[in-house]
C-alpha positions in Angstrom: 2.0 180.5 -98.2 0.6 183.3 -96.9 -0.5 182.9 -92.9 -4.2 183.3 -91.9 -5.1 186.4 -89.1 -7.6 185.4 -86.4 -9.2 188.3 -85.3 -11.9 188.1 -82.1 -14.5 190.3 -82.7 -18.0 191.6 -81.7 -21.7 191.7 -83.0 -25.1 193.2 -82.1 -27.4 190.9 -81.8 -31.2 191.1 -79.9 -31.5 191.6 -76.1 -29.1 194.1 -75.9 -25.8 191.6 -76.3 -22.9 191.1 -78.4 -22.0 187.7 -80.0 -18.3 186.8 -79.8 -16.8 185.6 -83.0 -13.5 185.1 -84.7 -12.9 186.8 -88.2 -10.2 184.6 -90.4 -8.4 186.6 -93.0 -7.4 184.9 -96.1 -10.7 182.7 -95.2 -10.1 179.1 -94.1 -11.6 175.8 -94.8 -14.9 174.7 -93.3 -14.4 171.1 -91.4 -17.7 170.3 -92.7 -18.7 172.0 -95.7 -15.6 172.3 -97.3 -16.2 175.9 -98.2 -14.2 178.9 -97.0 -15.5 180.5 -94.3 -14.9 184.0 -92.4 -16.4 183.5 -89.3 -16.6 181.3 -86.2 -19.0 182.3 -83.8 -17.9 181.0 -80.1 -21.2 181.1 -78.4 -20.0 183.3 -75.9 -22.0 186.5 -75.6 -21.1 189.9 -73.9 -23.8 192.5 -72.1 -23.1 195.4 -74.1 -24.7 197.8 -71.7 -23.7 195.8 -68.6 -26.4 196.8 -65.9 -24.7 195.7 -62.4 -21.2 194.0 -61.2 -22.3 190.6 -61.6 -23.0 191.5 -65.7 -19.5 193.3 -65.9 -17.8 189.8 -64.3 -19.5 187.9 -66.4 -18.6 189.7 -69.4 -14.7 189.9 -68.4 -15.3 186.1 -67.9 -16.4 185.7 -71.0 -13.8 187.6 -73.3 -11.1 185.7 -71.5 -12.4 182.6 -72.7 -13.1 183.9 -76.1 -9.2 185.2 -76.1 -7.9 182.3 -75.0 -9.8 180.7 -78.0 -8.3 183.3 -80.8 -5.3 182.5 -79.6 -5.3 178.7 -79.5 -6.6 178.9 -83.2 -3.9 181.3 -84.5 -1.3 178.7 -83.2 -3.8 175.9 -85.0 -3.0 178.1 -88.0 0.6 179.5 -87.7 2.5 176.7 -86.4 0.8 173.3 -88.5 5.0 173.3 -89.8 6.4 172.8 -86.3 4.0 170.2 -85.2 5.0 166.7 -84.7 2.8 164.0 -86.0 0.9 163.4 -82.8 0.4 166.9 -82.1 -1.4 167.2 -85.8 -3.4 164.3 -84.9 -4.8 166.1 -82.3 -5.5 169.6 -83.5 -7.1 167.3 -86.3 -9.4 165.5 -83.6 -10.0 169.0 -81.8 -11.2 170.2 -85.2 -13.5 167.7 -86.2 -14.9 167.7 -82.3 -16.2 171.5 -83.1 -18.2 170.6 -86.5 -21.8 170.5 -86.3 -23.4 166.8 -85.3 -27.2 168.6 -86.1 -25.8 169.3 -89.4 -24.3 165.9 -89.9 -27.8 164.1 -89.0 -29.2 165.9 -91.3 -26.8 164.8 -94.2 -27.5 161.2 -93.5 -30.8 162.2 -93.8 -30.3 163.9 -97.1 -29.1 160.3 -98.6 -32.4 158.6 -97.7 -35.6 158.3 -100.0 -39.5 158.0 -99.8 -41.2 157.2 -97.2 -38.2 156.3 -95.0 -36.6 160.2 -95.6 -40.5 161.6 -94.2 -39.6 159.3 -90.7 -36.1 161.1 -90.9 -37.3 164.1 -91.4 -39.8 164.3 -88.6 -37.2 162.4 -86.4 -34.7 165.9 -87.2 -37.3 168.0 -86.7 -37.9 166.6 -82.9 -34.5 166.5 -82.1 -34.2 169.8 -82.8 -37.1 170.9 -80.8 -35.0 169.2 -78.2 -32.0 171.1 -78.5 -34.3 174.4 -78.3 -33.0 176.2 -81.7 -29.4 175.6 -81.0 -27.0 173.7 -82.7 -24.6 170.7 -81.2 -21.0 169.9 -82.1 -19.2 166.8 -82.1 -17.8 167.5 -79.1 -21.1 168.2 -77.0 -22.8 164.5 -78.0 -22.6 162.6 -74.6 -24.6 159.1 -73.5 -26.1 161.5 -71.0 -27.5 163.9 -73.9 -28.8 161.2 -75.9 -30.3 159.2 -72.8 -31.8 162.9 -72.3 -33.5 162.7 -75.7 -34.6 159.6 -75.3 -37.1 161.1 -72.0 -37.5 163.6 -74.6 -39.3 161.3 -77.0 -40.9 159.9 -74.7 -43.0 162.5 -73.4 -43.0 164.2 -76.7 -46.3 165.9 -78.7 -47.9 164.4 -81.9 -47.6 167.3 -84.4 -50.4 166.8 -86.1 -52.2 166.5 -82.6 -50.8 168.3 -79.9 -53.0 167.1 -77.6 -51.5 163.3 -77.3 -47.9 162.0 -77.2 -46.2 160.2 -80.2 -46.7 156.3 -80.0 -44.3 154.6 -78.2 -43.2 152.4 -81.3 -43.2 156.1 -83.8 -40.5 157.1 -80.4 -38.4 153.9 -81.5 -38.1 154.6 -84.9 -37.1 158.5 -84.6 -34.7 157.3 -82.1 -32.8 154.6 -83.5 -32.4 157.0 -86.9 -30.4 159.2 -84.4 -28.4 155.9 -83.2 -27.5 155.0 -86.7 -26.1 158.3 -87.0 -24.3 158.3 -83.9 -22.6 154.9 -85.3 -22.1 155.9 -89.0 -20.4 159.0 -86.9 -17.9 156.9 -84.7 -17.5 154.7 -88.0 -15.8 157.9 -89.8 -14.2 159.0 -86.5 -16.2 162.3 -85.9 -17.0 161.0 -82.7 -14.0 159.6 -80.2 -16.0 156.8 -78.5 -19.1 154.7 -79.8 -21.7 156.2 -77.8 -24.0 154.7 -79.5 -22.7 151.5 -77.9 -23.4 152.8 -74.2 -27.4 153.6 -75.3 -30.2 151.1 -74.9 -32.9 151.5 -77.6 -36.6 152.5 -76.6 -38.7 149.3 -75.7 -40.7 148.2 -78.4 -44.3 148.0 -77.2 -45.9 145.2 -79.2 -48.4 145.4 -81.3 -51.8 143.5 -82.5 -50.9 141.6 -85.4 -53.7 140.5 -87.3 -53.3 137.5 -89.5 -55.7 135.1 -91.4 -55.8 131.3 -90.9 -55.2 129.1 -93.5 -59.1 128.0 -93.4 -59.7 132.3 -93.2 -57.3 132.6 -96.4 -59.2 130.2 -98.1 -62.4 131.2 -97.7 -61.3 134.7 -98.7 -59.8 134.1 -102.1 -62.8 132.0 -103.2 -65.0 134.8 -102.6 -65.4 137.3 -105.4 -63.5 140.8 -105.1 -65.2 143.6 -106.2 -61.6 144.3 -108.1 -59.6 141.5 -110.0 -56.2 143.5 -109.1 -56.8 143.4 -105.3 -57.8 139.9 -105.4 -54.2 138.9 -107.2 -51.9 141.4 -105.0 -53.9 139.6 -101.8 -53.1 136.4 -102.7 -49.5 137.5 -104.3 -48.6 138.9 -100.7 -50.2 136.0 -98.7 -47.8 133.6 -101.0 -44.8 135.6 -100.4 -45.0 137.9 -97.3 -44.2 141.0 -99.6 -45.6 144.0 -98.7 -47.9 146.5 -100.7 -45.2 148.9 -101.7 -42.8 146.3 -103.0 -45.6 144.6 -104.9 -47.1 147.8 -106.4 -43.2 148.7 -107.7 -42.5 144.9 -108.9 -40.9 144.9 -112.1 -40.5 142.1 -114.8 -36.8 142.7 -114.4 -37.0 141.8 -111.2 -38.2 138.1 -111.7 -35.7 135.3 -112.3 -35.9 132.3 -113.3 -33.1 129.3 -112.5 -33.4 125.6 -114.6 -34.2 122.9 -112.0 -34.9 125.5 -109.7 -37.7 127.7 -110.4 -39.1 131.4 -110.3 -37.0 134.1 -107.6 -37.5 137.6 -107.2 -34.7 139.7 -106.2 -35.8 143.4 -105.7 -35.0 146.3 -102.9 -37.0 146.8 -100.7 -38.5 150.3 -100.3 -39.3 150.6 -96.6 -35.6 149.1 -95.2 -33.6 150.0 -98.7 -32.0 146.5 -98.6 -31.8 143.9 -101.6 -33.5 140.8 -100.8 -33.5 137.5 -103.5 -36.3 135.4 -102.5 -37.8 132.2 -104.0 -41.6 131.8 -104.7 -44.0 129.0 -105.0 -45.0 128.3 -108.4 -48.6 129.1 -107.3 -47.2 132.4 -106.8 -45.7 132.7 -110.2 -48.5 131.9 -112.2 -50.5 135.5 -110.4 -47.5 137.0 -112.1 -48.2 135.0 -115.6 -51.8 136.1 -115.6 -50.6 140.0 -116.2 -48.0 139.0 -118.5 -47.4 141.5 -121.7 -46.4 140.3 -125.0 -43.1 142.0 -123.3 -42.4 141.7 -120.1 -40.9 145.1 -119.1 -41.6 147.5 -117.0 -44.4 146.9 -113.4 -45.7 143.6 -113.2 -49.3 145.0 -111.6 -49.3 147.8 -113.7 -52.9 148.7 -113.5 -52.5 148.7 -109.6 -54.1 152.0 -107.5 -53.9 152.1 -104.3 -57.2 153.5 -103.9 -58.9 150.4 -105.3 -56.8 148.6 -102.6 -58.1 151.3 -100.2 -61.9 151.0 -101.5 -62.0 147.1 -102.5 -60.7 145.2 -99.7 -62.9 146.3 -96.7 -66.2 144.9 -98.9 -64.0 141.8 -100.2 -63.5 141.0 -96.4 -66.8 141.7 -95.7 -68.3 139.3 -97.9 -66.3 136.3 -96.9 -67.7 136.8 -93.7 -64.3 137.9 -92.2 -65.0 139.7 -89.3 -61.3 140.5 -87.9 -59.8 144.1 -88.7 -57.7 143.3 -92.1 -55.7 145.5 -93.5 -53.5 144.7 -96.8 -50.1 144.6 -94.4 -52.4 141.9 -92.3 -51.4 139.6 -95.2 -47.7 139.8 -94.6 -48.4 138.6 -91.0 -50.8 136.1 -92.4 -47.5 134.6 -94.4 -45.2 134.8 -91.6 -48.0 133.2 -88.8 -48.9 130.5 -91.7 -45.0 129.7 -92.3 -44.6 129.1 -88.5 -47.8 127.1 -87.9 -46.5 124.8 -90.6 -43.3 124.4 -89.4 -40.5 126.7 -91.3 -37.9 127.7 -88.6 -37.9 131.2 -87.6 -34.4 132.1 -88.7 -35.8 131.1 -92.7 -39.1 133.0 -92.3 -37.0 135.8 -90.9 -34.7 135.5 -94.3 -37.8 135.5 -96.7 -39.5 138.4 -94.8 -35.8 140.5 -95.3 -35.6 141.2 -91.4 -32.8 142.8 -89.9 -33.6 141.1 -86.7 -34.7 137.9 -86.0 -35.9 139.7 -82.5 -38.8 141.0 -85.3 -40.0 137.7 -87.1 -40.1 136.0 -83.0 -43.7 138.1 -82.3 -45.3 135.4 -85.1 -43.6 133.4 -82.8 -45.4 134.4 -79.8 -48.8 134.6 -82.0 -48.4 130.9 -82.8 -47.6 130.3 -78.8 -50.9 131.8 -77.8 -53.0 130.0 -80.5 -51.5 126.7 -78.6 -52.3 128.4 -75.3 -56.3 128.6 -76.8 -56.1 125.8 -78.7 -54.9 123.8 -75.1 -57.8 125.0 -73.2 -61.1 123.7 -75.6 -60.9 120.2 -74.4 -62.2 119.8 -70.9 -63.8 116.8 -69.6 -65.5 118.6 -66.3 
């Protein structure tokens, strides 16, 4: 086999300096890509024009450590057959330290779908903007850099309006996305220690939670909607605590039925990507019998647009004399709040509304708390 030359050489680049790099002839493999590469650039820069002493040390300073590099990767290269076992385990280690993290994010990113891959998208973007163009290896991620990120986030602009920082709760989500990478990255040994382990997550700031009560819901559904399909996806959500975009992608498929039993759905759900079974009420079922086809293939509501949704449920609301701030998502709260109030404990609810975290379903909790809290102060006898 024929043995691979690593050559340090020099290139132009702007400001009048020369980028370091090491030339590899026959190519070698990329750690990451798996692709043959030429080049390694060492991130180690030379005046080429040096202006005063200090420039000239810092330039001999530099090409020693670029040297010392060449020749700690042609002994990588020439002597793998006189390594012992632990010393291949290392070299191993040292070469997966120097592969790009940045471009690792961005593969777990490249896995992920729909909405979800938009919130990792903008979360790569930002942490980008935090490195300042350049890229990070294995070897640079530290508790301190990420801690670092996390005053980052923080602090950081809305994109679409520069003038006002992200919400607090948008900082959460683009964070944990890189902490999920930093585990999946331990979990395949790119990284040496779980960092991720040593890094609190960004404070969730709570937020309002609107909800109907029962005596609300009712009122509501026997008032006429000014579109059939918004009054039966309403109802459908309040029933089952399923959100929009899992109701507007229900299939027939999805819908099981078990003898002595009844009706489940089991489905994946398109905001978390995980597969939830859940039972429904047979009020619930017979919403999904009223758009029955002579074959049941294919989306259940499959006249739904989400504009109608959009247009229709504001005047709906409006009619029944609702005057709270209802959105459609207010009816998943109104399921979870409703479950609580009538005694379902937590760690079911939690189940039927597919949380990760149980830490999640406990702010219905809370709601229910205060409500007593309310409720405790109307009867006074001053």
């Amino acid at each position: 086999m024929k043995k691979t030359n690593v050559t340090l050489r020099k290139k132009k680049i702007a400001n009048g300096k020369l980028s370091l790099y090491l030339d590899f002839y026959p190519p070698i493999q990329n750690a990451e890509t798996n692709e043959l590469t030429r080049r390694e650039f060492l991130k180690l820069y030379l005046f080429d024009k040096p202006k005063d002493q200090l420039e000239k040390i810092a330039n001999t300073e530099s090409l020693q450590t670029a040297q010392l590099i060449q020749i700690r990767r042609q002994n990588e290269l020439r002597k793998d057959d006189v390594y012992n076992e632990f010393e291949k385990e290392q070299l191993e280690i040292k070469r997966i330290s120097r592969g790009s993290f940045l471009e690792y994010f961005k593969k777990i990113r490249d896995k992920k779908v729909g909405k979800n891959r938009l919130i990792w998208d903008t979360a790569i973007v930002h942490f980008e903007a935090f490195l300042k163009g350049n890229d990070l290896t294995f070897k640079e991620v530290t508790v301190t850099l990420i801690e670092d990120y996390k005053e980052y986030l923080l602090k950081a602009k809305n994109r679409k309006n520069n003038s006002s920082t992200i919400a607090r709760n948008t900082a959460l989500s683009y964070h944990n996305k890189l902490k999920t990478t930093l585990k999946n990255a331990y979990k395949e040994q790119k990284l040496r220690t779980d960092i991720n382990a040593g890094i609190d997550s960004i404070k969730e700031q709570e937020s309002q939670r609107n909800f109907l009560t029962l005596k609300e819901a009712k009122k509501l559904f026997s008032t006429p909607c000014p579109k059939r399909i918004v009054h039966q996806i309403s109802k459908f959500s309040v029933l089952t605590g399923l959100r929009y975009s899992d109701i507007a992608k229900l299939t027939w498929e999805e819908i099981m039925f078990i003898e002595d039993d009844g009706y489940y759905i089991r489905f994946k759900q398109k905001k978390t990507e995980g597969l939830q079974t859940i039972p429904i009420s047979n009020e619930a079922y017979e919403i999904l019998a009223e758009k029955a086809q002579p074959v049941k293939t294919g989306k259940v509501f499959f006249d739904l647009k989400k504009w109608d949704v959009d247009r229709a449920l504001p005047v709906w609301i409006a009619r029944a004399g609702i005057v709270k701030h209802i959105t459609f998502h207010c009816f998943r709260h109104t399921y979870a709040t409703l479950q609580i109030a009538s005694g379902t404990d937590i760690f079911t609810v939690s189940k039927m509304l597919g949380h990760k975290s149980i830490k999640t379903t406990q702010i219905y909790t809370k709601i229910i708390d205060e409500k007593k809290r309310e409720a405790s102060q109307r009867i006074t006898l001053k």
